[in-house]
C-alpha positions in Angstrom: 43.5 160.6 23.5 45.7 158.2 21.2 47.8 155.8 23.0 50.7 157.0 22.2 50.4 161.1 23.2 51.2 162.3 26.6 49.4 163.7 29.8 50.3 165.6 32.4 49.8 165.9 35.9 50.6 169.4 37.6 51.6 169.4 41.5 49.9 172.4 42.9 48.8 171.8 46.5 52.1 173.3 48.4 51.8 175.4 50.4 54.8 177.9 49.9 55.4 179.2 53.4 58.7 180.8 52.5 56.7 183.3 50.8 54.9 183.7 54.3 52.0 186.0 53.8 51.9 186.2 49.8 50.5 182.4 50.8 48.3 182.8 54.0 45.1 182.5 52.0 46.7 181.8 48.6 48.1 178.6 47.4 51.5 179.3 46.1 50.9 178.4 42.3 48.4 181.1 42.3 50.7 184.0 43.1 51.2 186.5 41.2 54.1 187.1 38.4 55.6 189.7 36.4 53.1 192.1 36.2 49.7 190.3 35.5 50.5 186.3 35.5 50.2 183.6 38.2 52.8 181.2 38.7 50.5 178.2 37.8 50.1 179.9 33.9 53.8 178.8 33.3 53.5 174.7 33.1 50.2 175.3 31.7 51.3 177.3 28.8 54.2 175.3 28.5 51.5 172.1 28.4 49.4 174.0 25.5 52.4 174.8 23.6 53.5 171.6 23.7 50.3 170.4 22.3 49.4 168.2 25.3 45.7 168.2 25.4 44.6 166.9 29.0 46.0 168.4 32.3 45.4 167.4 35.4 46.4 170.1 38.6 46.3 168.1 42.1 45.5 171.1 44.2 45.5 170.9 48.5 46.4 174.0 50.5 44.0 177.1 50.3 42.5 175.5 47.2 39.3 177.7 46.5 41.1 180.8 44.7 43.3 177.9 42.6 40.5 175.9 41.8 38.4 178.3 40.1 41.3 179.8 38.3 43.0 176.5 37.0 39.8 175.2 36.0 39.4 177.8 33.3 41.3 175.9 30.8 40.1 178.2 28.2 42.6 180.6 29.1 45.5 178.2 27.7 43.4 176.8 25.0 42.9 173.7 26.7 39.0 173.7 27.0 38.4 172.5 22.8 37.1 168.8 22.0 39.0 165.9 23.4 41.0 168.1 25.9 40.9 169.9 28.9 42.7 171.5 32.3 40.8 169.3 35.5 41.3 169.9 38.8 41.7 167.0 41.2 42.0 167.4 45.3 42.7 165.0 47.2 40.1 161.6 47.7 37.2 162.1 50.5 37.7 159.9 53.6 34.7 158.5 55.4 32.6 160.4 53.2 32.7 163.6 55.1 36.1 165.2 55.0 38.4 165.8 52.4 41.8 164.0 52.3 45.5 165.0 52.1 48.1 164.1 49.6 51.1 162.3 51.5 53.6 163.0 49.6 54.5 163.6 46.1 53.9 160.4 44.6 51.0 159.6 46.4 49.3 162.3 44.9 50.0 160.7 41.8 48.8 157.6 42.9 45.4 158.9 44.7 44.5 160.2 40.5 45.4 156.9 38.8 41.7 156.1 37.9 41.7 159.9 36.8 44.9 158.9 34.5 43.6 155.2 33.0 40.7 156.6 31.7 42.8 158.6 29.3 45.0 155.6 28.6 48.1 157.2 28.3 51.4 155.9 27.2 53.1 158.4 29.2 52.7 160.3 31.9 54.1 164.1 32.8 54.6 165.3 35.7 55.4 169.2 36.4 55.6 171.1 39.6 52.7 174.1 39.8 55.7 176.5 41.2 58.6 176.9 38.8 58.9 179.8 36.0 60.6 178.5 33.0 59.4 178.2 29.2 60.0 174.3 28.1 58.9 171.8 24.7 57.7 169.0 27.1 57.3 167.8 23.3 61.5 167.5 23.0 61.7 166.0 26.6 59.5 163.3 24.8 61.8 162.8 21.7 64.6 162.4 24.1 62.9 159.8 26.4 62.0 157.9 23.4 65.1 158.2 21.3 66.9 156.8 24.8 63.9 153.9 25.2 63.8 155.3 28.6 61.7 154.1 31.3 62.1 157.6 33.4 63.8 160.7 32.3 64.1 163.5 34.5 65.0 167.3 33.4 67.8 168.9 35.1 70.3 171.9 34.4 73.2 172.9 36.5 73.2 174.7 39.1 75.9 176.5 41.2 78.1 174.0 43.5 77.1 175.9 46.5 73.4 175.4 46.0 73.7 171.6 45.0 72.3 171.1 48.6 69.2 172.4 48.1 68.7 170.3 44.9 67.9 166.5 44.0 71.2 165.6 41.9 71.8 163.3 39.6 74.8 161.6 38.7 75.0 160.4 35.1 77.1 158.4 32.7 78.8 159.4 29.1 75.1 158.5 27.2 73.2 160.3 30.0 71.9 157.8 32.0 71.6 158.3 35.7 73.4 155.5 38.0 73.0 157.5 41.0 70.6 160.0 42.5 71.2 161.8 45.4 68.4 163.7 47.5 69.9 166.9 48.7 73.3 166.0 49.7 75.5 167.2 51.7 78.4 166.4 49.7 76.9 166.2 46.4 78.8 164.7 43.3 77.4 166.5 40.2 76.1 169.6 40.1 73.2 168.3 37.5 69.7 169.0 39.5 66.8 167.9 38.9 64.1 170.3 38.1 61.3 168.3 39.1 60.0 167.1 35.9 59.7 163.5 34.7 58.7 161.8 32.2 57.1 158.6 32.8 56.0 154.9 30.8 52.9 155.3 32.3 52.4 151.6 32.8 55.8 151.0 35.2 54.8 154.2 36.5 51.5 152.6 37.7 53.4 149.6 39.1 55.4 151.6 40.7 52.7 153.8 42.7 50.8 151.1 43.7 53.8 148.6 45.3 55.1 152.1 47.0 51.3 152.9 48.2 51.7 149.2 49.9 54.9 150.1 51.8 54.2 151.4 55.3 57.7 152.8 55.3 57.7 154.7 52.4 57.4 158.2 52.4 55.4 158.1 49.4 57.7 160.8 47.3 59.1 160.3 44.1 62.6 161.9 44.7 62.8 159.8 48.4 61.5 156.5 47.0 59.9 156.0 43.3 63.3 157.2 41.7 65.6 155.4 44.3 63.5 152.2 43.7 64.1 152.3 39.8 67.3 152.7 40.1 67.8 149.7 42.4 65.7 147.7 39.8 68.0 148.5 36.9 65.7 150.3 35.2 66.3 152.8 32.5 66.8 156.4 33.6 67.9 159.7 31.7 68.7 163.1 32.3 67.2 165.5 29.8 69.4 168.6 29.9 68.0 172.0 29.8 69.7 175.4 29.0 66.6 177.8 29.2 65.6 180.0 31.9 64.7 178.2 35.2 63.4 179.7 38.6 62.0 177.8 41.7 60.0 181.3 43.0 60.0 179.3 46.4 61.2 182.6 48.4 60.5 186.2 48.6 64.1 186.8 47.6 63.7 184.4 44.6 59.7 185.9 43.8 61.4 189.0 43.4 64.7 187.9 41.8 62.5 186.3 39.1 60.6 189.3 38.4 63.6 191.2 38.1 65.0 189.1 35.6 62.1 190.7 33.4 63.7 194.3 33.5 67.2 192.7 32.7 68.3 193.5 29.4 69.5 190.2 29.0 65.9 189.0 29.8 66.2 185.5 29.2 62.5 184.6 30.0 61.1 186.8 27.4 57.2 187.1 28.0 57.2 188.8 24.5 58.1 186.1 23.1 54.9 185.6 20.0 56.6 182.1 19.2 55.7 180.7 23.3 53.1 182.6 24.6 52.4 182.3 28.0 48.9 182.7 28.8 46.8 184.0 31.3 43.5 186.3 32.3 42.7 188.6 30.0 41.7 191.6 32.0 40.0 194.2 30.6 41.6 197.6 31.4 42.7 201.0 29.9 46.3 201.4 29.2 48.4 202.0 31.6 49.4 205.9 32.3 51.9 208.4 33.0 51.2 211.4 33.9 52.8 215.4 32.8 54.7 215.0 36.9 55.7 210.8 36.7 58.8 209.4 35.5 59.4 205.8 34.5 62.5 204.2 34.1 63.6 200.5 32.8 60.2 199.5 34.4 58.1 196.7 33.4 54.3 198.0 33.1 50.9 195.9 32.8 47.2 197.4 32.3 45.6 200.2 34.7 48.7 201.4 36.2 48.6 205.3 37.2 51.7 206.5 38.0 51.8 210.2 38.7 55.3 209.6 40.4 58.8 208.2 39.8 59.0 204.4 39.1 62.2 203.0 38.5 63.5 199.4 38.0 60.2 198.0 38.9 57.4 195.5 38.2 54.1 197.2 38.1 50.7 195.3 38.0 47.4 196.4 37.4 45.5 198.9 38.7 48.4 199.7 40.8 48.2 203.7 41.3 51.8 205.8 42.2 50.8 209.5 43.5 52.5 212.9 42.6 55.8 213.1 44.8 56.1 209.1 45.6 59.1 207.2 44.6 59.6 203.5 43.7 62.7 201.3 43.2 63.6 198.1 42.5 60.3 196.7 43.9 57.6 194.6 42.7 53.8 196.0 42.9 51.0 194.0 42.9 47.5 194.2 42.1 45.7 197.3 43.1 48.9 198.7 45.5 48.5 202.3 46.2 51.6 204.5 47.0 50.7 207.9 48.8 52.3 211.6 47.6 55.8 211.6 48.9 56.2 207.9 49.9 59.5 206.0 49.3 59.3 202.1 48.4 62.9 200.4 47.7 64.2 197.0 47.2 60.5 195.6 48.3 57.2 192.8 47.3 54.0 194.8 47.7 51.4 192.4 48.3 48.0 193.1 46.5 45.9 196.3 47.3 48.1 197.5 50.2 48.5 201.1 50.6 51.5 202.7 51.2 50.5 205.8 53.5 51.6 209.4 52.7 55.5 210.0 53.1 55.9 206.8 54.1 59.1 204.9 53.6 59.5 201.5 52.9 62.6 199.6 52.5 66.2 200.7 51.9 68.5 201.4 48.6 71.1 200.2 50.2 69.5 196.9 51.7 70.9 193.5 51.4 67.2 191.7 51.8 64.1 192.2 49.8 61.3 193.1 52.0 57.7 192.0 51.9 54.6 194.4 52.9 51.6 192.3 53.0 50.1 194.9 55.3 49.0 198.8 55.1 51.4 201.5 55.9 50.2 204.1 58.0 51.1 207.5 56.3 53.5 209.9 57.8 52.4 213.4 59.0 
């Protein structure tokens, strides 16, 4: 790697519990998307389109499944000469059992012998659980351009959900003075997305006098960003206008996937110019039957569908029978629904089956359901 390119570092060892059992024995990142994707495939495509060559993912929580699946760089391209995706747990301790990342930024700091061998002069760092498209290659014009020492990405969000956010408060030329962490009365409505930009050699500093500080909660959002601002350092916002989802909740998961049946679809998997990549799965088309009906449905691979499908994300191998209907739900891997069974306004985990006039869900429901278990069928 020249000195001057980039690396990143993907944060991938949450453990997602809003999406309750779609993570029981599935690290978040690794759930699925919008028809045959996993989460993790969106910074990782957005790392190969931006020509950045070496990835690391720090990986935690039910990390077998992730593992295996990130460490197939070739899937994004990044397995040629001189790059690569690695996957990085946390450190042993005492030899026997593996460790824990404490927070955000010690994660970071547990990989910096992982980092200085590729002698970076700047450091990414992405979360494993967002769906966006992004030119981490722009971001790096920006924090240049600015002689920055940090820039963070961040879009507005609405007022009411500023709460929920980091925020960051930020001058004429963009540079943040202030940065709030979730605040109860926030001041801007700018978040932060959870992707920065680092120098890598402050960055390093930085890790290892917070690592020393038995008080610190070891996050960059509670204590690495707060401490560079106290130290006058230089901090940007890099504005972004694209499409932008934290898939954090089942209400969100399936608000995302959604979004893909919009016709104002923003994300645009389509797109040929950023291709987001993922397992190529060998399958037959999918197929509708003389007796099913689709409508404004998006489709992968393998799907049978012998019934009525409407306003829905179908995976692969996912099988509707003669007489079922489906609405406004999301299908996942290998879900059967049985003749005469109703599914609306619901997440059907992978290969559950949906018994025989069945009914699942409401039209009229406020909530999005999730079935992570079989429904018995009806007689």
């Amino acid at each position: 790697m020249e000195n001057n390119n980039m690396l990143a570092m993907i944060l991938a060892g949450g453990r997602g519990t809003r999406l309750y059992d779609l993570t029981n024995k599935t690290a978040k990142p690794a759930v699925y998307f919008g028809g045959k994707y996993r989460i993790i495939d969106f910074p990782l495509s957005n790392c190969a389109n931006s020509n950045i060559n070496v990835v690391g993912v720090l990986t935690q929580y039910e990390p077998v499944q992730l593992n295996a699946y990130a460490g197939a760089g070739q899937r994004w391209g990044l397995d040629t000469r001189g790059s690569g995706v690695y996957v990085l747990p946390p450190s042993e301790k005492d030899g026997t059992k593996f460790g824990v990342y404490q927070g955000t930024a010690d994660a970071i700091n547990q990989n910096i012998d992982f980092i200085d061998e590729f002698n970076p002069s700047y450091v990414l760092i992405l979360s494993g659980d967002h769906i966006y498209k992004m030119d981490y290659d722009q971001m790096l014009d920006f924090h240049k351009k600015n002689d920055a020492d940090l820039t963070v990405a961040v879009r507005p969000v609405p007022w009411e959900e500023a709460p929920r956010f980091g925020i960051m408060n930020v001058d004429m030329n963009n540079r943040i003075d202030e940065f709030q962490e979730k605040p109860a009365e926030p001041k801007s409505n700018l978040a932060s997305m959870g992707i920065y930009i680092f120098d890598w050699p402050l960055l390093r500093k930085a890790l290892i006098e917070d690592a020393a500080n038995p008080d610190s909660e070891h996050d960059f959002g509670k204590n690495i960003i707060p401490a560079l601002l106290e130290a006058d350092k230089r901090l940007f916002a890099f504005s972004f206008d694209g499409y932008w989802k934290d898939v954090g909740t089942i209400d969100s998961l399936w608000e995302a996937n959604m979004d893909l049946i919009d016709h104002n679809d923003e994300l645009n998997l389509s797109d040929p110019n950023w291709k987001i990549y993922t397992s190529d799965i060998p399958l037959l088309p999918h197929y509708v039957a003389p007796t099913g009906k689709v409508e404004h449905c998006y489709i992968n691979q393998g799907a049978v569908i012998h019934g009525n499908a409407k306003d829905s994300v179908l995976f692969n191998n996912v099988d509707i029978a003669e007489g079922a209907y489906v609405e406004q739900s999301v299908l996942m891997p290998g879900v059967k629904i049985g003749k005469g069974a109703k599914v609306y306004r619901a997440i059907v985990a992978e290969k559950v089956v949906i018994g025989v006039n069945s009914v699942v869900g409401s039209p009229d429901s406020k909530d999005i359901i999730l079935v992570a278990k079989d429904v018995e069928e009806v007689k």
